[in-house]
C-alpha positions as CSV (number, residue, x, y, z in Angstrom):
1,X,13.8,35.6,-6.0
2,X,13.7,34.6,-2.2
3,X,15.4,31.1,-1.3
4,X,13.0,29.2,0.5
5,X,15.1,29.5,4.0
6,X,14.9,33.1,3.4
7,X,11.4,33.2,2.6
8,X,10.9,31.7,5.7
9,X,12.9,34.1,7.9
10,X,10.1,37.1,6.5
11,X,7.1,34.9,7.4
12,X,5.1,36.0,10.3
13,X,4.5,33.3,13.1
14,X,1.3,34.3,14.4
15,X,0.2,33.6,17.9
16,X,-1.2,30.5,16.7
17,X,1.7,29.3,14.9
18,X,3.6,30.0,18.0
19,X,1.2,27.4,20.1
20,X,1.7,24.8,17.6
21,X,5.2,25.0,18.0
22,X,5.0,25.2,22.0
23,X,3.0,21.7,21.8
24,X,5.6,20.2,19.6
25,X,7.8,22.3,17.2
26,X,7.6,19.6,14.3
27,X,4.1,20.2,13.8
28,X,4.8,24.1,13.7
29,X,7.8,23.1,11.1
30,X,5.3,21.1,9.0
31,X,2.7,24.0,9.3
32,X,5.4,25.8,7.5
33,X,7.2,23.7,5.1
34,X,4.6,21.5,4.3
35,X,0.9,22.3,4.6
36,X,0.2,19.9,2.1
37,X,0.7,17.4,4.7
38,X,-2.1,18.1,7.2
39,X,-5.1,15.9,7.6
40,X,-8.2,17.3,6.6
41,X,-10.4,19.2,9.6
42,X,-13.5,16.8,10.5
43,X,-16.8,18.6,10.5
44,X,-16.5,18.5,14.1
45,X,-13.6,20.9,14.3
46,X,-14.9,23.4,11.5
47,X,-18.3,23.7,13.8
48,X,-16.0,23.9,17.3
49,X,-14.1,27.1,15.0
50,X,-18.1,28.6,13.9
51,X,-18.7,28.2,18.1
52,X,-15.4,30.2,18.9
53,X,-16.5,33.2,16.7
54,X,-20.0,33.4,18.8
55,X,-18.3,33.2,21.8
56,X,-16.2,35.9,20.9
57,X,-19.0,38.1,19.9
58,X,-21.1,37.2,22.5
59,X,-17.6,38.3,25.0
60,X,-17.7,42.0,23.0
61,X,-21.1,42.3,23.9
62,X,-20.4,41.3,27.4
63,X,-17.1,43.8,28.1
64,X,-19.1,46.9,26.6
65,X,-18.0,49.2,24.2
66,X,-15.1,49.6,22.4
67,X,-12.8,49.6,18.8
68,X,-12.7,46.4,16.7
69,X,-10.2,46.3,14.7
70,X,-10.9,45.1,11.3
71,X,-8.9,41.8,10.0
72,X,-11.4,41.2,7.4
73,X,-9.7,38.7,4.8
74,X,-6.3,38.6,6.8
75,X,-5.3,41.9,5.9
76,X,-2.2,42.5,8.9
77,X,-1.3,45.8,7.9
78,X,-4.8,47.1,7.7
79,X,-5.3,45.7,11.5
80,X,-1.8,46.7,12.3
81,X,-2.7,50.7,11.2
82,X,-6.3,50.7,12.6
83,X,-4.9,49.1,16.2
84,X,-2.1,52.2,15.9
85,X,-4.8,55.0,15.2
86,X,-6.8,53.4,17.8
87,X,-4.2,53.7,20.9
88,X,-3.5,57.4,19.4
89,X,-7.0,58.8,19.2
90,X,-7.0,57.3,23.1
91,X,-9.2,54.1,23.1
92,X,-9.9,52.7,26.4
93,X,-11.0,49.2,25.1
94,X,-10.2,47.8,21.7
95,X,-11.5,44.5,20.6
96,X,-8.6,42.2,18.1
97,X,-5.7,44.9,18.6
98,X,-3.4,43.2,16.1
99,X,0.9,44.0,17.2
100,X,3.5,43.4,15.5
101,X,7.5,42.3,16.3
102,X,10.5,41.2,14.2
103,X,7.9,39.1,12.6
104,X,6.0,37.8,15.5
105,X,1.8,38.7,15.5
106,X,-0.6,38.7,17.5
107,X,-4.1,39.4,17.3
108,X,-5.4,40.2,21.4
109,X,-8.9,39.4,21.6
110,X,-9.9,42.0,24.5
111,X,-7.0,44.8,26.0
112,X,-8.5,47.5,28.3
113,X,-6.7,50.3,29.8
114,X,-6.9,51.1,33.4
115,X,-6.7,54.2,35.1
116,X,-2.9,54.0,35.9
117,X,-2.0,54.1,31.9
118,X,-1.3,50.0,32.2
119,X,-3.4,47.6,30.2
120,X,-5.5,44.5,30.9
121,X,-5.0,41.5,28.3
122,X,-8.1,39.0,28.1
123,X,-8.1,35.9,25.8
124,X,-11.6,34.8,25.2
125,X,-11.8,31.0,24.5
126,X,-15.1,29.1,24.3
127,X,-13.8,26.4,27.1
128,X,-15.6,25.9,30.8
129,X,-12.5,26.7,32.5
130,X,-9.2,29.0,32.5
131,X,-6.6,26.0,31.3
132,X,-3.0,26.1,31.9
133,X,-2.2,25.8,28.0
134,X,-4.3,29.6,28.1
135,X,-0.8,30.8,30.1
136,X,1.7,30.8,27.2
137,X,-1.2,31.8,24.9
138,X,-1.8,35.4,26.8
139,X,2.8,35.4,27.5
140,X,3.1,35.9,24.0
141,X,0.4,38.5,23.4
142,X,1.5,40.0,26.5
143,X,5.3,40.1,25.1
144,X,4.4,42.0,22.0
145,X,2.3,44.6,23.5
146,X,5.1,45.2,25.8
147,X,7.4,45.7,22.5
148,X,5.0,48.1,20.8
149,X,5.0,50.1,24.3
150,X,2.1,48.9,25.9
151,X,2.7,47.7,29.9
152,X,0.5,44.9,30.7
153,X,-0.6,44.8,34.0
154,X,-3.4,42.1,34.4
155,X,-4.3,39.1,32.1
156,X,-7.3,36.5,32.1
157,X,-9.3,34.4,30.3
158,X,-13.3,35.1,29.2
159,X,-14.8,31.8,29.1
160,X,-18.2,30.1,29.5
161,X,-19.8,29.3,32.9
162,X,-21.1,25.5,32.0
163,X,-23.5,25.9,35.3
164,X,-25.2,29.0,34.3
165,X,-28.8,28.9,32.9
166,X,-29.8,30.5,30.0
167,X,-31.0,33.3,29.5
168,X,-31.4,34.2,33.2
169,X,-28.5,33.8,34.7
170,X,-24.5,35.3,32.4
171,X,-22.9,32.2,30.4
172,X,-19.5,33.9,30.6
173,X,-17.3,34.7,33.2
174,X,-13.6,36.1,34.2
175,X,-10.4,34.0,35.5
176,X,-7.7,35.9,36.5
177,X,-4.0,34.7,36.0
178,X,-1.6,37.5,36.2
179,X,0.5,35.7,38.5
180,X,1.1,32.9,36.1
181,X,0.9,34.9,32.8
182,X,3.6,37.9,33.4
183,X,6.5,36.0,34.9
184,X,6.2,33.5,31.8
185,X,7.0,36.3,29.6
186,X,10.3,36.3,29.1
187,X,10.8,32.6,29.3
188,X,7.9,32.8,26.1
189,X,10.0,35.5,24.1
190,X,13.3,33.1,24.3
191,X,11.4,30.2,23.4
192,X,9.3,32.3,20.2
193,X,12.6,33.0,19.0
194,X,14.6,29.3,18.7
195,X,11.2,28.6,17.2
196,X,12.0,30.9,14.6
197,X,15.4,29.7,14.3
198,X,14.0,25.8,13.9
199,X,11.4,26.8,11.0
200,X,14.3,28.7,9.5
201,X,16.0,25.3,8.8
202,X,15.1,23.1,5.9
203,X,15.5,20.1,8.3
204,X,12.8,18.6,9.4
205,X,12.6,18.4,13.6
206,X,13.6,14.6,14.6
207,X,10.8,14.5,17.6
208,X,8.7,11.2,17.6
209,X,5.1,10.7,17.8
210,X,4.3,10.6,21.7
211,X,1.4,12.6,24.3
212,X,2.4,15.7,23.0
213,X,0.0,14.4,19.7
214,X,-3.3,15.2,21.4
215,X,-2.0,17.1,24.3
216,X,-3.2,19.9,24.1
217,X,-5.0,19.6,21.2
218,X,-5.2,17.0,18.4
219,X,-2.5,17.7,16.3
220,X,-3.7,17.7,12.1
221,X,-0.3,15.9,11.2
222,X,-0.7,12.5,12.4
223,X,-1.2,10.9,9.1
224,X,2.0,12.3,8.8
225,X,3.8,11.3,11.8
226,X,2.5,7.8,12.3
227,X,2.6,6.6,9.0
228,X,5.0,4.5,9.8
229,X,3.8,3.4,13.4
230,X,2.8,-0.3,13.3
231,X,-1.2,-0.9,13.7
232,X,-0.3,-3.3,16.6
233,X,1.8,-0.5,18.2
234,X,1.6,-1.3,22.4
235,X,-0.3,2.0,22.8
236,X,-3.8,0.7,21.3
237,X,-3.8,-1.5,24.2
238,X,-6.7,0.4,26.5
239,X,-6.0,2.2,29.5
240,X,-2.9,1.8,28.9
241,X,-0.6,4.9,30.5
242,X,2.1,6.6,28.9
243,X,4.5,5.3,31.6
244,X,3.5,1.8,31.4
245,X,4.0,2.1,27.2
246,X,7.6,3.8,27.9
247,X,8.3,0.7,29.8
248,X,7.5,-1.9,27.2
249,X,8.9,0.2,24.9
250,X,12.3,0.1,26.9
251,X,11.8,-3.7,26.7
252,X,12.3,-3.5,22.5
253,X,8.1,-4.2,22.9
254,X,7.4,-1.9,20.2
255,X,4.3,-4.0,18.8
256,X,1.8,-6.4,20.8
257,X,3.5,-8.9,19.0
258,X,6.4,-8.3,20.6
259,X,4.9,-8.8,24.3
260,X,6.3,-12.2,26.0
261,X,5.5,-11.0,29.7
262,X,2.4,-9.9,30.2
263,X,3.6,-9.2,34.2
264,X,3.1,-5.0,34.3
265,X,0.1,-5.5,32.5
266,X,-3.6,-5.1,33.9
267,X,-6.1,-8.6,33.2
268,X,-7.9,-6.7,30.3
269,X,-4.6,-5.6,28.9
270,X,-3.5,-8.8,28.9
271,X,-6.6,-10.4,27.4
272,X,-5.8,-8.1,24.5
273,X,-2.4,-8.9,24.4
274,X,-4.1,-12.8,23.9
275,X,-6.4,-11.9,21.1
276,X,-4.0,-10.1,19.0
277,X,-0.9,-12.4,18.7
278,X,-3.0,-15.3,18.8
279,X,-4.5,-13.8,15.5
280,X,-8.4,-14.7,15.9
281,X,-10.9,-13.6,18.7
282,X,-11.0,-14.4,22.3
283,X,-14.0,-15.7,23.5
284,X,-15.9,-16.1,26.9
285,X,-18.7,-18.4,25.8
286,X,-20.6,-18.4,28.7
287,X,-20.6,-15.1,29.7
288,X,-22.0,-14.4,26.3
289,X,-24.5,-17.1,26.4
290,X,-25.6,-16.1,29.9
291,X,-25.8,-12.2,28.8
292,X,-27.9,-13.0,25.9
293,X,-30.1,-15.5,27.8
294,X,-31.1,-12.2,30.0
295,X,-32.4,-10.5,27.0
296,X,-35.4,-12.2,26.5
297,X,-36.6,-13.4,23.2
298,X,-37.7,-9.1,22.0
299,X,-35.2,-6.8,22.1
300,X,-34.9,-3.1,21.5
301,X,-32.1,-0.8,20.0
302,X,-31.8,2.6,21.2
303,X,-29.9,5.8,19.7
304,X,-29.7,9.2,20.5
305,X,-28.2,12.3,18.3
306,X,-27.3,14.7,20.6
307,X,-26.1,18.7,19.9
308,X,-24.3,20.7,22.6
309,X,-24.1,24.3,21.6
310,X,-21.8,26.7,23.4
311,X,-24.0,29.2,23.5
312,X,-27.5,27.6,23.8
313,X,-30.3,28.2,21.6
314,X,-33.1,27.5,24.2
315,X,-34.3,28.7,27.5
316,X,-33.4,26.4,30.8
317,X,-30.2,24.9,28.8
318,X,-26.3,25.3,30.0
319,X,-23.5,26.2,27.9
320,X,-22.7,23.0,26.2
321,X,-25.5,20.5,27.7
322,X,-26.3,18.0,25.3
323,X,-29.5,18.0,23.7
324,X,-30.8,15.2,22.3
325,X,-32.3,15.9,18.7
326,X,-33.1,12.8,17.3
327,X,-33.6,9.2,18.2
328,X,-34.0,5.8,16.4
329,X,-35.1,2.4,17.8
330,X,-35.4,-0.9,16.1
331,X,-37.3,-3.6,17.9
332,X,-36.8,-7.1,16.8
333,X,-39.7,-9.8,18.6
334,X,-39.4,-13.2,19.3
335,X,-40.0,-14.5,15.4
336,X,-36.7,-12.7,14.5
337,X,-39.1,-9.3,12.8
338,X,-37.5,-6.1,12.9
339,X,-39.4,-2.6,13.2
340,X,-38.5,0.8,13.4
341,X,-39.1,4.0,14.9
342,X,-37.7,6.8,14.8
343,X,-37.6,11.2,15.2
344,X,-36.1,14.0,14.2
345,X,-36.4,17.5,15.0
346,X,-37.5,19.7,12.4
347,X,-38.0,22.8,13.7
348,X,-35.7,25.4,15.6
349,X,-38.1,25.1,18.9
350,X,-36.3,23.1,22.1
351,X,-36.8,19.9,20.2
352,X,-36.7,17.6,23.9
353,X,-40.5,17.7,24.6
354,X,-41.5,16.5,21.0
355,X,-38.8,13.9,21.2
356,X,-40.0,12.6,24.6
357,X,-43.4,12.2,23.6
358,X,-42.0,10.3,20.8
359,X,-39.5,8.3,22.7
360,X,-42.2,7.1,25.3
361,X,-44.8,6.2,22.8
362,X,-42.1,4.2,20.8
363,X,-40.9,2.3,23.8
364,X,-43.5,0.2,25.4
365,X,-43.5,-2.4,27.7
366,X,-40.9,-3.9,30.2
367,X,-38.5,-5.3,27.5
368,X,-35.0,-5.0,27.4
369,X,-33.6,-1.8,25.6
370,X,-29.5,-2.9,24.1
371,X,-27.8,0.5,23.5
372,X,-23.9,1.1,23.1
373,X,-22.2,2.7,26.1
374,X,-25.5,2.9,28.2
375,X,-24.3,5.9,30.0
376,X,-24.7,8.5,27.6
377,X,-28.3,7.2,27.0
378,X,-29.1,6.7,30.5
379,X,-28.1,10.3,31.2
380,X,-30.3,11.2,28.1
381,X,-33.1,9.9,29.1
382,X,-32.8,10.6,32.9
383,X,-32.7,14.5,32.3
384,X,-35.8,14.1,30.2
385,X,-37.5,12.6,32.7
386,X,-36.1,15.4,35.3
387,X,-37.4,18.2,32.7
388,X,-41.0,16.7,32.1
389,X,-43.0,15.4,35.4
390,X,-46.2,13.8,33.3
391,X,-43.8,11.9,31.0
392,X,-41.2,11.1,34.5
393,X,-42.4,7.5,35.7
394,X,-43.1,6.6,31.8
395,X,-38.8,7.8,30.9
396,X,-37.5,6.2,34.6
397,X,-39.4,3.2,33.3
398,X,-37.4,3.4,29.7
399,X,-34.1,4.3,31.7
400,X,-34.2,1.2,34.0
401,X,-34.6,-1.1,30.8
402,X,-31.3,0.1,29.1
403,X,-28.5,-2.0,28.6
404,X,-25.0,-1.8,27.6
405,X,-24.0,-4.0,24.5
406,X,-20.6,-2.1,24.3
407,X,-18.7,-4.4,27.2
408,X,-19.0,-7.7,25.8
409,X,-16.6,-6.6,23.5
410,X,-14.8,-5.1,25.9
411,X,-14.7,-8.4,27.9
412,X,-15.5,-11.4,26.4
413,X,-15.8,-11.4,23.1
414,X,-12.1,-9.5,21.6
415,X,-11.4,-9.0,18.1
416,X,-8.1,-8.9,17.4
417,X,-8.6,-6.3,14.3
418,X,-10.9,-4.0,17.0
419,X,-6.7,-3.6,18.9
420,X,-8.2,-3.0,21.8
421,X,-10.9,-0.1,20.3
422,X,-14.2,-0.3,21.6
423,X,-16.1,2.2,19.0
424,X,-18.8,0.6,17.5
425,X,-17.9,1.2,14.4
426,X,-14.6,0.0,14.5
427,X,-16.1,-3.6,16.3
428,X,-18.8,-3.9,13.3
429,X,-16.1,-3.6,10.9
430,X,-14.0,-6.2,12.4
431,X,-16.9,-8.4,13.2
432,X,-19.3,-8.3,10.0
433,X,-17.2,-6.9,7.5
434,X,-19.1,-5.0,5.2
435,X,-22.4,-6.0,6.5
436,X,-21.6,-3.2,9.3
437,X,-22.5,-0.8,6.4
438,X,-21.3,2.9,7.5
439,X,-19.0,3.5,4.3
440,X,-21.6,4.8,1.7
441,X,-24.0,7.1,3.9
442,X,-23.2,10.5,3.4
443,X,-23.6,11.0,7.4
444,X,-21.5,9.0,8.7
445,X,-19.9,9.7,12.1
446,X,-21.5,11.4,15.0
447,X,-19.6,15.1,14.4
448,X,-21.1,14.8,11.0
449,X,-24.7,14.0,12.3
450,X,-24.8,17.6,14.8
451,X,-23.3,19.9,12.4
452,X,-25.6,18.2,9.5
453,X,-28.7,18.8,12.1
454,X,-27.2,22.8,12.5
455,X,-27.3,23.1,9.0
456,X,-31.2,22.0,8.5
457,X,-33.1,23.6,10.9
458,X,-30.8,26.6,11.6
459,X,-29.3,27.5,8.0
460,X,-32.4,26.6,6.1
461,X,-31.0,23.4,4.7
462,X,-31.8,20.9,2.0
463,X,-34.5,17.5,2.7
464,X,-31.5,15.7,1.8
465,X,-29.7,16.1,5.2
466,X,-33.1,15.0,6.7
467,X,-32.5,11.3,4.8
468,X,-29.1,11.3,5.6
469,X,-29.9,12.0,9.2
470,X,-32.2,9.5,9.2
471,X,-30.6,6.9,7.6
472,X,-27.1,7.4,10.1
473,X,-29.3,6.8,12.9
474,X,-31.0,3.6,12.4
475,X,-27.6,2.3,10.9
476,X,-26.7,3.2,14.7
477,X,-29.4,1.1,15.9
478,X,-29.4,-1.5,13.6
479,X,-25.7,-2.7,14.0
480,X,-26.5,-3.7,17.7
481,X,-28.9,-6.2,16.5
482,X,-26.4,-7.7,13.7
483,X,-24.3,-7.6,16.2
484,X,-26.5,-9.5,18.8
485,X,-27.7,-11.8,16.2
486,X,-23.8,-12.8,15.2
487,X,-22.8,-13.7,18.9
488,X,-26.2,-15.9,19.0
489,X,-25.0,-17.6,16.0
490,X,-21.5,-18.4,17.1
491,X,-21.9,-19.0,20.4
């Protein structure tokens, strides 16, 4: 039997592996040695995965004709041999052409041959732009066509045009970066092979938790690597830049706690800084009171679900424009009476006309409308109104009305368990406790609420996701008015 270092030395890194260990080569180690350790995929990343695989069907369509090689259930030397009989029998274009060397893989989503016997490499990635983490990506592939004999010439990135309109007008488009890719090669080849060498060790990597987390991506070992971070760590104070946090960290500031000049810091940094060793919120009374004395004694509560598909599903929309799907509004008048309204989409039809006929009917008068971060639905609302002329003057009406609960805990009223978060979820928490009420719904975050939506009017599925829908929403709208109703209270 293999020792486990050994073992090691005759696993594959895949082209995949070798990016995770080019953002930070503990997380490829981890990847490795301990799998077991990785945080479970939200249903946010599994759907961004399911949009990748369109895109990439949609990019075979779009380049024409050609061999796909089969990797049906990870079978490498099945797509090696069918990539090898391709190339012989004198393919011009072949689609996932899977090579092979000392144990590196990769599987090249688009290589075409040109006339003078050299290849072009294409990665197709379902982004808006060609990014510069895209460069090593196509250097490695490019490296291991060059060991199996094939001379890359050219190399670019299929990806989707955010400005076109579909269906009249091509979603995908070509950027060209030879000049970057091919002189990375080599640089990429030396730096594959100490990666190899570093997964061959039984040591784990000693590199601490820093940018290189979520830069590029969101690493899936965090839970891992910041287990033992304190909760108070200076880098939950907002807007705060990496420099500035390397400063206070060259201080011995480690924590908030820690913080005794508050000098390099910017005034809502330093109201933080306040709330949190001071152990119990920091409050601006009067701002407060003034803000609510604005609202008025009826107040609504507005909510949108929103879906943005990479490839759309109806006519007139962009690669990745959000399209609002549902909506919920609670309206509590002058005696302290709640009411709701709500929709949801049920059908696969453009679900935006329904919903502003809904939205317009359930929104009447002049009254104030609280939302949380009023940008998202002011921009909502505003394209509505841009799409449907009859409904315009009703939606700019509804638009004008909205206003943004999310900055007085931003501002004036600081929670020292929200550290410096301003998700509403995290501030209802810290504020009501349990009264805040997100913890038994089986939809439950806003990832959750899109890919549920997918699932029931696209994948024919069950009335139950309906209720859950539902139920998430007004949660969303209903929190807002706990939340107004607890700052009249205590202020």
């Amino acid at each position: 039997m293999l020792s486990h270092s050994a073992w090691v030395l005759f696993m594959r890194i895949s082209k995949s592996k070798f990016m995770a260990g080019h953002q930070c080569p503990r997380r490829l180690w981890q990847q490795i040695h301990h799998p077991e350790r990785a945080d479970d995929y939200g249903a946010g990343t599994e759907f961004t995965f399911f949009q990748g695989h369109e895109v990439g069907e949609l990019a075979r369509q779009w380049r024409g004709k050609g061999v796909l090689v089969d990797f049906e259930n990870y079978d490498v030397r099945k797509a090696l041999r069918q990539t090898r009989e391709a190339l012989e029998k004198g393919a011009r274009r072949i689609y996932e052409a899977a090579f092979l060397h000392n144990g590196f893989l990769a599987l090249a989503d688009v290589i075409e041959k040109k006339r003078d016997g050299t290849w072009r490499l294409f990665e197709v990635k379902a982004t808006t732009k060609a990014k510069d983490v895209h460069v090593p990506d196509l250097a490695f592939q490019a490296w291991l066509m060059c060991k199996n004999g094939l001379d890359v010439s050219e190399t670019g990135v299929i990806h989707l045009n955010n400005q076109a309109v579909w269906p009249d007008e091509p979603i995908l488009t070509l950027t060209k970066n030879t000049s970057d890719v091919l002189p990375l090669v080599k640089a990429v080849a030396k730096e594959a092979r100490a990666l190899a060498r570093m997964v061959a060790s039984t040591e784990e990597p000693a590199i601490d938790p820093g940018p290189q987390c979520n830069n590029p991506y969101a690493c899936n070992f965090q839970g891992h690597c910041w287990r033992d971070i304190p909760a108070d760590h200076v880098g939950v104070l907002p807007r705060l830049s990496v420099s500035r946090a390397a400063q206070l960290e060259e201080r011995g500031w480690l924590r908030v706690a820690d913080i005794t000049d508050t000098s390099m810091l910017s005034e809502t940094q330093v109201r933080w800084v306040e709330a949190m060793q001071a152990g119990k919120p920091r409050v601006e009374a009067n701002a407060i009171r003034d803000w609510i004395g604005s609202l008025g004694r009826t107040v609504y509560s507005l909510d949108f679900e929103t879906i943005a598909y990479a490839i759309p599903r109806w006519r007139g929309v962009r690669p990745y424009q959000q399209i609002p799907f549902q909506f919920s509004c609670h309206r509590q008048g002058p005696g302290g009476g709640l009411t709701h309204t709500g929709y949801l989409h049920r059908s696969k039809a453009d679900p935006r006309r329904d919903l502003a006929k809904a939205l317009v009917e359930a929104l009447p008068g002049d009254e104030p409308i609280v939302t949380w971060n009023v940008s998202f639905e002011r921009r909502v609302v505003g394209e509505l109104a841009d799409l449907f002329p009859r409904q315009r003057k009703a939606l700019k009406g509804i638009q004008a009305r909205l206003v943004d609960l999310m900055p007085i805990f931003q501002k004036w009223y600081l929670h020292p368990k929200c550290a410096g978060s301003a998700s509403i979820k995290v501030v209802g928490e810290a504020v009501l406790g349990a009264e805040a009420g997100y913890g038994d719904l089986p939809v439950a975050a806003g990832d959750e609420a899109y890919v549920a939506w997918h699932q029931l009017v696209f994948d024919g599925g069950e009335s139950p996701l309906a209720d859950a829908l539902e139920a998430y929403c007004a949660q969303d709208t209903m929190l807002p008015i706990k939340l107004i109703a607890f700052l009249r209270r205590v202020i």
